[in-house]
CHARMM-style PDB file with segment names, atoms N, HN, CA, C and O in Angstrom:
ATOM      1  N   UNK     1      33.404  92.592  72.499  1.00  0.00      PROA
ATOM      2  CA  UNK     1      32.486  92.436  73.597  1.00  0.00      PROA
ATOM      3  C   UNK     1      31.090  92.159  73.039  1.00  0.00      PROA
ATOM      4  O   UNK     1      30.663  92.716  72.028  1.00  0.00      PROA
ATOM      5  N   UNK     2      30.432  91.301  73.728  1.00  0.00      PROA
ATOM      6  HN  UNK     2      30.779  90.848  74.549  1.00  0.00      PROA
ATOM      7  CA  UNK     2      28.984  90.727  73.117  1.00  0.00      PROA
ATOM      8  C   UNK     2      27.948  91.743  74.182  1.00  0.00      PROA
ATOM      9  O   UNK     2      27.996  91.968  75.391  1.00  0.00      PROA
ATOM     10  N   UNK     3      27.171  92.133  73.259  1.00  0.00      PROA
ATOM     11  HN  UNK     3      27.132  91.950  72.277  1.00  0.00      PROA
ATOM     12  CA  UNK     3      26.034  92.527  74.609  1.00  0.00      PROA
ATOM     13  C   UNK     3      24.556  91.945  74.278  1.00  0.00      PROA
ATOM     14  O   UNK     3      24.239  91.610  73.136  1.00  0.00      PROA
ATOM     15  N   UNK     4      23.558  91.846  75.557  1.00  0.00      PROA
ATOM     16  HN  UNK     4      23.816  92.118  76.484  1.00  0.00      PROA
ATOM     17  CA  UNK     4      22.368  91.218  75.433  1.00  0.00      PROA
ATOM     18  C   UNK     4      21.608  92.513  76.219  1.00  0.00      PROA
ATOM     19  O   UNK     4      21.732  93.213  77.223  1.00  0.00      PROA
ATOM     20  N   UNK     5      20.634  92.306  74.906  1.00  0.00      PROA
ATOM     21  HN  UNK     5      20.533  91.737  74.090  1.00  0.00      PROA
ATOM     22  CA  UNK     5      19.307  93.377  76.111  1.00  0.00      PROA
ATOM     23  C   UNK     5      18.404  92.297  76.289  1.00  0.00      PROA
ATOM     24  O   UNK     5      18.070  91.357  75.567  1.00  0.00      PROA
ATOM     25  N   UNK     6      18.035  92.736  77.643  1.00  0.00      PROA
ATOM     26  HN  UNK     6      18.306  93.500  78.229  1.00  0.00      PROA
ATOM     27  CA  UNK     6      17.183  91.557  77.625  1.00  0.00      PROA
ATOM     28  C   UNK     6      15.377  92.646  78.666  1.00  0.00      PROA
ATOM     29  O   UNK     6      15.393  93.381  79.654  1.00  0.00      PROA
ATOM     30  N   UNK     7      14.342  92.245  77.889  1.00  0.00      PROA
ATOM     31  HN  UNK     7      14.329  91.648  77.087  1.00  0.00      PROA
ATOM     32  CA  UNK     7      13.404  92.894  78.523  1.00  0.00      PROA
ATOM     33  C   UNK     7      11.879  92.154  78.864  1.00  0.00      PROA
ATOM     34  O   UNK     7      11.562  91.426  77.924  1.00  0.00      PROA
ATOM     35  N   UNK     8      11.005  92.159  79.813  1.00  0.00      PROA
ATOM     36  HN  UNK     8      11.262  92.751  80.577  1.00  0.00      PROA
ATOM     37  CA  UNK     8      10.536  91.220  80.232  1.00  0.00      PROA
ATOM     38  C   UNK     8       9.263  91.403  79.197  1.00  0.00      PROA
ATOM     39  O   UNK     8       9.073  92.411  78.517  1.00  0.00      PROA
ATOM     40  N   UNK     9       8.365  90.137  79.216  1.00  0.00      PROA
ATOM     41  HN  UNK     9       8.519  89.318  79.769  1.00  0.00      PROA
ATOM     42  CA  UNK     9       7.215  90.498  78.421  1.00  0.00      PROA
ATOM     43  C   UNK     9       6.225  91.536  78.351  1.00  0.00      PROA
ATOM     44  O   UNK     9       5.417  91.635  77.429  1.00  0.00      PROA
ATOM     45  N   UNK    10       6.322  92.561  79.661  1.00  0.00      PROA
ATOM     46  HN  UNK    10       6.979  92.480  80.411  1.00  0.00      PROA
ATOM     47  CA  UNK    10       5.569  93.512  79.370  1.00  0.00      PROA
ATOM     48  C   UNK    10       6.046  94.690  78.642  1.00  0.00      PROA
ATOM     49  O   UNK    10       5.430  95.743  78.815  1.00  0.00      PROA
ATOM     50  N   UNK    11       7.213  94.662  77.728  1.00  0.00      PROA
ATOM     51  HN  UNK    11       7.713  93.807  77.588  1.00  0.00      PROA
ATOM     52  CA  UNK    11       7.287  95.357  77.127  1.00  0.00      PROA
ATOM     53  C   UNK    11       6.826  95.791  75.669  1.00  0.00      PROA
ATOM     54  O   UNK    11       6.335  94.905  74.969  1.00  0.00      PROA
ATOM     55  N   UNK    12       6.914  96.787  75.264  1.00  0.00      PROA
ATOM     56  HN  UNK    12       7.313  97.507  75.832  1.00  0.00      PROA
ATOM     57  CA  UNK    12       5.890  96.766  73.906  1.00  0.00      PROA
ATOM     58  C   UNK    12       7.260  96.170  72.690  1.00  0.00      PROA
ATOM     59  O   UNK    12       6.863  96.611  71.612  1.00  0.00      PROA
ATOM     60  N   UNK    13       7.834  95.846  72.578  1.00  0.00      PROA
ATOM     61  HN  UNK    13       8.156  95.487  73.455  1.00  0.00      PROA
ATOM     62  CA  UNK    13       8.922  95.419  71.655  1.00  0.00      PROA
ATOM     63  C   UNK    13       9.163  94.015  72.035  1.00  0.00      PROA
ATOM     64  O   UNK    13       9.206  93.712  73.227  1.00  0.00      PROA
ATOM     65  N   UNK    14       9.325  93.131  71.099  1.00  0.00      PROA
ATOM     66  HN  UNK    14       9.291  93.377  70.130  1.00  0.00      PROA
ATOM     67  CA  UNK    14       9.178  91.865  70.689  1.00  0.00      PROA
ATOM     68  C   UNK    14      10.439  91.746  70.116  1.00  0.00      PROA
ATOM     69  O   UNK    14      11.117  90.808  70.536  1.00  0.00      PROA
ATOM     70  N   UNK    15      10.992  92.564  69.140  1.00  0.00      PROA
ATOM     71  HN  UNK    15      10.441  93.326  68.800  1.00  0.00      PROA
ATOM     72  CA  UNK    15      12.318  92.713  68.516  1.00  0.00      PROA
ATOM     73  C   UNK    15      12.737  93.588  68.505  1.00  0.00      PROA
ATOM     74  O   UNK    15      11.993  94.540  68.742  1.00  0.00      PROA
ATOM     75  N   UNK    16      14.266  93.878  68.214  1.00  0.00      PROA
ATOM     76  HN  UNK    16      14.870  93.105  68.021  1.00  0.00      PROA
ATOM     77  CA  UNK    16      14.959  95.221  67.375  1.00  0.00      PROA
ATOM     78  C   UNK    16      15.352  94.842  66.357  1.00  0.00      PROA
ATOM     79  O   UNK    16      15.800  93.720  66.120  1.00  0.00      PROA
ATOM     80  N   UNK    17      15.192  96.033  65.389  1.00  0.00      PROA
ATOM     81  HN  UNK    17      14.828  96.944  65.581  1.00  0.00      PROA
ATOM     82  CA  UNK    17      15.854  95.831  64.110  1.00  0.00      PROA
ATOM     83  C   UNK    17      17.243  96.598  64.106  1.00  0.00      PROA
ATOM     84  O   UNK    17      17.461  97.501  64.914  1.00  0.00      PROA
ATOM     85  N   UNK    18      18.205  96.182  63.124  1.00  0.00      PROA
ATOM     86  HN  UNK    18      18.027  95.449  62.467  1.00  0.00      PROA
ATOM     87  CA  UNK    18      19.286  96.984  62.769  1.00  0.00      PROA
ATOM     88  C   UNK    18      20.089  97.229  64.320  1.00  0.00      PROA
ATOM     89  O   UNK    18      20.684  98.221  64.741  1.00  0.00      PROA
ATOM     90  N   UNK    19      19.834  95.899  64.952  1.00  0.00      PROA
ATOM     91  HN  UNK    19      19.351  95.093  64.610  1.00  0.00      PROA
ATOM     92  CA  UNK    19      21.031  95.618  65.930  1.00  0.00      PROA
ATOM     93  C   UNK    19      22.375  95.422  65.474  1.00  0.00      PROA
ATOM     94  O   UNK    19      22.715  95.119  64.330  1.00  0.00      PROA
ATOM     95  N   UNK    20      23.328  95.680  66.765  1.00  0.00      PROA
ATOM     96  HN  UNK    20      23.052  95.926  67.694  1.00  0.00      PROA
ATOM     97  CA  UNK    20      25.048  95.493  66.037  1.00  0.00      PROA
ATOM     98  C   UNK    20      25.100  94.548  65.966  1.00  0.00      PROA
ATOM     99  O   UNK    20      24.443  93.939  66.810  1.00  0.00      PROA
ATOM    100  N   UNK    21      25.814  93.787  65.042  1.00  0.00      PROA
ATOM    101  HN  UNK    21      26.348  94.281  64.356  1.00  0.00      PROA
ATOM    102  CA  UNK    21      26.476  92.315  65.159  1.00  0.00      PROA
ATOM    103  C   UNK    21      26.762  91.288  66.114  1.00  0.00      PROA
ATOM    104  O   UNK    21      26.649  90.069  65.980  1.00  0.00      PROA
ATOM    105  N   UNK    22      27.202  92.051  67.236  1.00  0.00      PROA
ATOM    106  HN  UNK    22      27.293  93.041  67.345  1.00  0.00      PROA
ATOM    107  CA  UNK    22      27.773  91.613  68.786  1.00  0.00      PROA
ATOM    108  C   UNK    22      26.462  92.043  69.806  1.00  0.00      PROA
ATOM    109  O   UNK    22      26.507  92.394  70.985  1.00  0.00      PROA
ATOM    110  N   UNK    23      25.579  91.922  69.132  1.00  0.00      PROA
ATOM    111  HN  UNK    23      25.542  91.636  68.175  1.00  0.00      PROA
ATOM    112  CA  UNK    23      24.086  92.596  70.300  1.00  0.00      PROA
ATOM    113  C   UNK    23      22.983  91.684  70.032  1.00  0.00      PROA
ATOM    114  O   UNK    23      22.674  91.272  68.914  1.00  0.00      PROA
ATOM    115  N   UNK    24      22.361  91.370  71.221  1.00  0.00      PROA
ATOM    116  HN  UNK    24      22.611  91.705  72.130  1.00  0.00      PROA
ATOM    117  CA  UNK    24      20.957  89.887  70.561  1.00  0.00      PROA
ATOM    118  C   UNK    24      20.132  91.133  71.382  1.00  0.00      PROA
ATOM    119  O   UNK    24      20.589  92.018  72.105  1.00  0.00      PROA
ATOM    120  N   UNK    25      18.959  90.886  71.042  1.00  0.00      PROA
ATOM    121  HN  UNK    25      18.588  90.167  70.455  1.00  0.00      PROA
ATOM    122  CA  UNK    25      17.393  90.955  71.645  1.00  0.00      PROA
ATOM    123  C   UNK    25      16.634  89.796  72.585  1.00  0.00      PROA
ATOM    124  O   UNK    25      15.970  89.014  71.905  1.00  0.00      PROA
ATOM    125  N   UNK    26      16.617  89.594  73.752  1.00  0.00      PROA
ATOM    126  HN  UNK    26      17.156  90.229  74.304  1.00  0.00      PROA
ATOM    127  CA  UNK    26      15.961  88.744  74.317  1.00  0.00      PROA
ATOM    128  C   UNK    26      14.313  88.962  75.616  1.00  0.00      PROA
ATOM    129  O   UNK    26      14.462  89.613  76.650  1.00  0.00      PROA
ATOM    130  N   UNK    27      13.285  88.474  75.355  1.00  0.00      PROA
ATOM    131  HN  UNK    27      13.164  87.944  74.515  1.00  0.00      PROA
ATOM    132  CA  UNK    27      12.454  88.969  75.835  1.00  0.00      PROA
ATOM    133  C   UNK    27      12.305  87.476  76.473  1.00  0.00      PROA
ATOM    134  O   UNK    27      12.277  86.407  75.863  1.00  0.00      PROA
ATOM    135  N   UNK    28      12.213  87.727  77.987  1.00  0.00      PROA
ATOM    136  HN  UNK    28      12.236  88.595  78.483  1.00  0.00      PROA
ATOM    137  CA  UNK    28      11.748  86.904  78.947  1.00  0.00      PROA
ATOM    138  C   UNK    28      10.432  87.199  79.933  1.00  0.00      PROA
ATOM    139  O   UNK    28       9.998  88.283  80.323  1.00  0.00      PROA
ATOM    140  N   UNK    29       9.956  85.850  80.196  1.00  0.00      PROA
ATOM    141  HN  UNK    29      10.308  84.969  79.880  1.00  0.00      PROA
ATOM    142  CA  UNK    29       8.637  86.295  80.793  1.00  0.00      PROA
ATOM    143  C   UNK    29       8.423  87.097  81.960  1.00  0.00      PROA
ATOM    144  O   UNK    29       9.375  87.409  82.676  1.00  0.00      PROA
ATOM    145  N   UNK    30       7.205  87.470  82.219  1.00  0.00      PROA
ATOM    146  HN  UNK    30       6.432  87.216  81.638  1.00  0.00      PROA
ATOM    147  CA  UNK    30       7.263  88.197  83.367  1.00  0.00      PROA
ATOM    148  C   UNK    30       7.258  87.321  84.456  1.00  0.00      PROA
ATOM    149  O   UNK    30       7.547  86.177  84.108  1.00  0.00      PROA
ATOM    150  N   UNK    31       6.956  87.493  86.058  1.00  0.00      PROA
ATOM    151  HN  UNK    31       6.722  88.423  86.341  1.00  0.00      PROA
ATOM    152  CA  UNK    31       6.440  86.554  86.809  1.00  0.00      PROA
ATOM    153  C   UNK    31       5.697  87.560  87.800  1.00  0.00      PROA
ATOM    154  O   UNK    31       5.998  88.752  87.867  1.00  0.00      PROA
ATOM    155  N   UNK    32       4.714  86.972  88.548  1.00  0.00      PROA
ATOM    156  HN  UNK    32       4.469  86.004  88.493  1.00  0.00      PROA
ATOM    157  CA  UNK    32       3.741  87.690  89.345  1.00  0.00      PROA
ATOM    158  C   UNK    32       3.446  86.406  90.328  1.00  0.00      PROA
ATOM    159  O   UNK    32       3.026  85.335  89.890  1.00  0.00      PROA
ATOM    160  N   UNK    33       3.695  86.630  91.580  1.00  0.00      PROA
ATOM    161  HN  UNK    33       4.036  87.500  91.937  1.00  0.00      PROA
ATOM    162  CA  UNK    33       3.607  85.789  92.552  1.00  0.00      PROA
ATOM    163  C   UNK    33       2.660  86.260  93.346  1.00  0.00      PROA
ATOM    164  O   UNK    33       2.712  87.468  93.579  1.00  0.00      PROA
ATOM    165  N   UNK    34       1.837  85.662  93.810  1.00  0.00      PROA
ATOM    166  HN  UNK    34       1.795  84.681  93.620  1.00  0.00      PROA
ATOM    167  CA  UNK    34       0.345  86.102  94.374  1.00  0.00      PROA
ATOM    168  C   UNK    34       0.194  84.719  95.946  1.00  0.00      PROA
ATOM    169  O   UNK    34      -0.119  83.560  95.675  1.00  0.00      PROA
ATOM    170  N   UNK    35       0.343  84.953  96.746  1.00  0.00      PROA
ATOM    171  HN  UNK    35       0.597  85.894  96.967  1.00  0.00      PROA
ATOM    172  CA  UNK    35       0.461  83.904  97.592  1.00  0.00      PROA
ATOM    173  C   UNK    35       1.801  83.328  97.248  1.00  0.00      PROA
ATOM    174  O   UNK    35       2.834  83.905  96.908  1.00  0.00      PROA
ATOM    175  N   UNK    36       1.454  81.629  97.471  1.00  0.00      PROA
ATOM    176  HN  UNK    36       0.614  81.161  97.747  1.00  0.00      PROA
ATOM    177  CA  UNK    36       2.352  81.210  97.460  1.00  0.00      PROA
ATOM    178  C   UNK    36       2.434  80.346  95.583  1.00  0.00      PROA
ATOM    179  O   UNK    36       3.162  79.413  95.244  1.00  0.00      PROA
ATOM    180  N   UNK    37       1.518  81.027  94.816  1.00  0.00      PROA
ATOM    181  HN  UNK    37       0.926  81.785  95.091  1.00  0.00      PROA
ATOM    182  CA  UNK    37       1.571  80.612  93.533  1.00  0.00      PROA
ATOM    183  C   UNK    37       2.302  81.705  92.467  1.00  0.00      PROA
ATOM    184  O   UNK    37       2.107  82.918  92.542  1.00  0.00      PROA
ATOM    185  N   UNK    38       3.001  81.195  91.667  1.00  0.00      PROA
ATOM    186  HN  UNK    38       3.160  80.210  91.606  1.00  0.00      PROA
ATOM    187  CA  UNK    38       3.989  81.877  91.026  1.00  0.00      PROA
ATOM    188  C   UNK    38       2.985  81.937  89.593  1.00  0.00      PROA
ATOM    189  O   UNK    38       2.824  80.830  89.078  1.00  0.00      PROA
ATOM    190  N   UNK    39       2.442  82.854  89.043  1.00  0.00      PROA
ATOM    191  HN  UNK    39       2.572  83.753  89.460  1.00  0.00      PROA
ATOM    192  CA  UNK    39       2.190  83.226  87.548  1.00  0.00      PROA
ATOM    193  C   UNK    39       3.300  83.583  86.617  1.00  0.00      PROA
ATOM    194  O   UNK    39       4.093  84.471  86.932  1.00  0.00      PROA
ATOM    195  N   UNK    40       3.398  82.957  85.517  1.00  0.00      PROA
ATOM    196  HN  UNK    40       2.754  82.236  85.261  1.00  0.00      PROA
ATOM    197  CA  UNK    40       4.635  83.295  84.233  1.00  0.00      PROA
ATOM    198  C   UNK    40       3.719  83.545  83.132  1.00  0.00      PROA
ATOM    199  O   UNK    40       2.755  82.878  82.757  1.00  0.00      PROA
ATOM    200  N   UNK    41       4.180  84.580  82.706  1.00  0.00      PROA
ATOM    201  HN  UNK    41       4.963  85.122  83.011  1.00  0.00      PROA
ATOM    202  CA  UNK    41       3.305  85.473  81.842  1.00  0.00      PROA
ATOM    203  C   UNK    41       3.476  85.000  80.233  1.00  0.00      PROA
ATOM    204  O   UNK    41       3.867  85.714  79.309  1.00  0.00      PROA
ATOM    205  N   UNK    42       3.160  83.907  80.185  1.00  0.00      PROA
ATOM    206  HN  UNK    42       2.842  83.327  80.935  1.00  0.00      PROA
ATOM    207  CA  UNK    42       3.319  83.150  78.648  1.00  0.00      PROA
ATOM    208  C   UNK    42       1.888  82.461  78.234  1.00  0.00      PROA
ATOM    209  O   UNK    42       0.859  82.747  78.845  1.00  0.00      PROA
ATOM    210  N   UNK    43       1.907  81.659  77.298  1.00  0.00      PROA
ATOM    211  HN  UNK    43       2.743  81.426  76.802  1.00  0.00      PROA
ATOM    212  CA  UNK    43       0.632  81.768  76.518  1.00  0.00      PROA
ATOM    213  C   UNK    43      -0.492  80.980  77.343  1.00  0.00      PROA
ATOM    214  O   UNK    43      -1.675  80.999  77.004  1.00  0.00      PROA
ATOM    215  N   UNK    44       0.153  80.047  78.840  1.00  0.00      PROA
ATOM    216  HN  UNK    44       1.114  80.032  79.115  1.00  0.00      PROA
ATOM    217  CA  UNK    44      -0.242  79.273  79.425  1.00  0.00      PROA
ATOM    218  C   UNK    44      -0.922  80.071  80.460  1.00  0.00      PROA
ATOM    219  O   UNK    44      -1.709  79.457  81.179  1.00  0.00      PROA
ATOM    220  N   UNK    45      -0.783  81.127  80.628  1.00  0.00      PROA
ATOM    221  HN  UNK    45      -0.144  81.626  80.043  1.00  0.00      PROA
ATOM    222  CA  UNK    45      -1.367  81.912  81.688  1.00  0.00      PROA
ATOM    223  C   UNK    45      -2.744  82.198  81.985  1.00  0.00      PROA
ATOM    224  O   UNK    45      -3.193  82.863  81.051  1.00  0.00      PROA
ATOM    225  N   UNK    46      -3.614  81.995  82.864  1.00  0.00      PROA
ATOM    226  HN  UNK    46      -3.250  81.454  83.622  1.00  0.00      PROA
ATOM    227  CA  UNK    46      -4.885  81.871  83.072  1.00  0.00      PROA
ATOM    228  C   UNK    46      -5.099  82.838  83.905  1.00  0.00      PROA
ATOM    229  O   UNK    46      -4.906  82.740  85.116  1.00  0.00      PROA
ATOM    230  N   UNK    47      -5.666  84.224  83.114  1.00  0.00      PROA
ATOM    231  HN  UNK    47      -5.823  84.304  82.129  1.00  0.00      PROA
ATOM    232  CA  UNK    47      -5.388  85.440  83.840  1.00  0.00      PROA
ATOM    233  C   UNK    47      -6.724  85.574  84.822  1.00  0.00      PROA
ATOM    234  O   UNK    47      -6.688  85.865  86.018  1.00  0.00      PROA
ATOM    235  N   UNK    48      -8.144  85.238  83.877  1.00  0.00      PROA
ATOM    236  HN  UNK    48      -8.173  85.002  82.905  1.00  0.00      PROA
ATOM    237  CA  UNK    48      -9.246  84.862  84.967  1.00  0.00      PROA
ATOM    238  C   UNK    48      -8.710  84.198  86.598  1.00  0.00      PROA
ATOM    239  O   UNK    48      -9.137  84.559  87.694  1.00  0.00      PROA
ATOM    240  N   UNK    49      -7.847  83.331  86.367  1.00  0.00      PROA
ATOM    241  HN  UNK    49      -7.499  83.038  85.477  1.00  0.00      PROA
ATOM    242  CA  UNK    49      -7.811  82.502  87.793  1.00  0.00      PROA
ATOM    243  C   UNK    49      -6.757  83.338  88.686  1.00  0.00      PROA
ATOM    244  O   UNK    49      -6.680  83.324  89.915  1.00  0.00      PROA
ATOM    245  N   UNK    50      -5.967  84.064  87.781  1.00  0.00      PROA
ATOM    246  HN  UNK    50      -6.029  84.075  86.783  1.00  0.00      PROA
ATOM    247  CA  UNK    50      -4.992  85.037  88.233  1.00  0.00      PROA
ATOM    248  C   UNK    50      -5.292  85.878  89.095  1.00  0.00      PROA
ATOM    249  O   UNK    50      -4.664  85.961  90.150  1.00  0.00      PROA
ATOM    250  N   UNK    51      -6.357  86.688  88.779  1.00  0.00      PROA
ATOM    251  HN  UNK    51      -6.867  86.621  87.922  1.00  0.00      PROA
ATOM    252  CA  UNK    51      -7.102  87.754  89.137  1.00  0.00      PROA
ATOM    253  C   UNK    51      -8.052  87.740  90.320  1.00  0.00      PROA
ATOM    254  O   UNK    51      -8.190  88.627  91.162  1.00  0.00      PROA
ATOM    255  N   UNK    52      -8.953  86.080  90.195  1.00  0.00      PROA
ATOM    256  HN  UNK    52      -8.841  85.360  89.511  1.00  0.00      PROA
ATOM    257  CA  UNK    52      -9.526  85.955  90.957  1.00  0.00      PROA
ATOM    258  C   UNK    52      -8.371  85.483  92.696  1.00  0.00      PROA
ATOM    259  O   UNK    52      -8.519  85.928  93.835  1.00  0.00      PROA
ATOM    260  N   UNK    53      -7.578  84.706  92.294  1.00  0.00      PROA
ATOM    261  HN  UNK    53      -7.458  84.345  91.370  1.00  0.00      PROA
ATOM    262  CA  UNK    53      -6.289  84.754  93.566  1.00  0.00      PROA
ATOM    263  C   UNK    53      -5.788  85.787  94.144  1.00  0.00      PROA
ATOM    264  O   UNK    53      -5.366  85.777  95.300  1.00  0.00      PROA
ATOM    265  N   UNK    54      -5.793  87.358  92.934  1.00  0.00      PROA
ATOM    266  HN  UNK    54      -6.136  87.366  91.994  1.00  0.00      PROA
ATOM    267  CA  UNK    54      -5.317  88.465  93.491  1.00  0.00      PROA
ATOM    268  C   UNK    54      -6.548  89.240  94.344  1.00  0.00      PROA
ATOM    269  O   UNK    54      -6.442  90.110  95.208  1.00  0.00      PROA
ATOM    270  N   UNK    55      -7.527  88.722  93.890  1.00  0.00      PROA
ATOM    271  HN  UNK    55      -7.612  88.015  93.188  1.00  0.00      PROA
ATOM    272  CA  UNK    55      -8.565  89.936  94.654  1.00  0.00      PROA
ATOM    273  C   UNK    55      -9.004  88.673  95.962  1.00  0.00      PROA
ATOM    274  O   UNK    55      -9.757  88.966  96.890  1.00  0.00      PROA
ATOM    275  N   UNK    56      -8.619  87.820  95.864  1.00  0.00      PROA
ATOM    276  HN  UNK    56      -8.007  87.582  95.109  1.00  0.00      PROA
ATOM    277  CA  UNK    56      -8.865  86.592  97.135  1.00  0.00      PROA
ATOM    278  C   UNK    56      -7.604  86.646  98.289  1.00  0.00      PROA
ATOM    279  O   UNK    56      -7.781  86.173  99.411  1.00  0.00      PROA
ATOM    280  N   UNK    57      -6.227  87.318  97.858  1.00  0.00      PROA
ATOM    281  HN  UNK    57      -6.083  87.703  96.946  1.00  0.00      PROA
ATOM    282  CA  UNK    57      -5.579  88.074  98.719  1.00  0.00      PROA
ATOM    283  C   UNK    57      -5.229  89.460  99.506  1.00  0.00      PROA
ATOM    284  O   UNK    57      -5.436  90.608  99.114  1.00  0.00      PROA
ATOM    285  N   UNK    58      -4.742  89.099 100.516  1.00  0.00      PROA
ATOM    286  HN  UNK    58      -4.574  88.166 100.834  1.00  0.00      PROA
ATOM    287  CA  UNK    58      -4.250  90.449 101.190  1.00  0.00      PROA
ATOM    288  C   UNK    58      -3.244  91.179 100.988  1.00  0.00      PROA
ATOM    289  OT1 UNK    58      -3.079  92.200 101.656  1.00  0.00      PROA
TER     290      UNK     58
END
C-alpha cells in the first residue's frame, strides 16, 4: 500500500525525513477566497492587495 501526506502551505514542514519507502511528502498551496477572487498562497501572491480586498469586504 502507497501512502501520501499531503499538507497545505501553512504548515511549518516543507519535508520529512526518514519516510517509509511506500510514503511521499506533498505540500500544496493554500487558497483564500475573498469575494469573488481566489488567492493561492505561492510565490505569486500579492498579500498587500490581499489584505487590502479583505478589509474592503464584508
Amino acid at each position: 500500500m502507497k501512502w501520501k501526506i499531503i499538507a497545505d502551505s501553512g504548515c511549518d514542514y516543507r519535508s520529512l525525513d526518514n519516510l517509509a519507502p511506500d510514503a511521499e511528502f506533498v505540500s500544496v498551496p493554500l487558497t483564500i477566497q475573498v469575494g469573488e477572487t481566489i488567492y493561492r498562497d505561492d510565490a505569486q501572491l500579492n498579500i498587500d492587495q490581499m489584505m487590502e480586498e479583505m478589509y474592503a469586504t464584508t
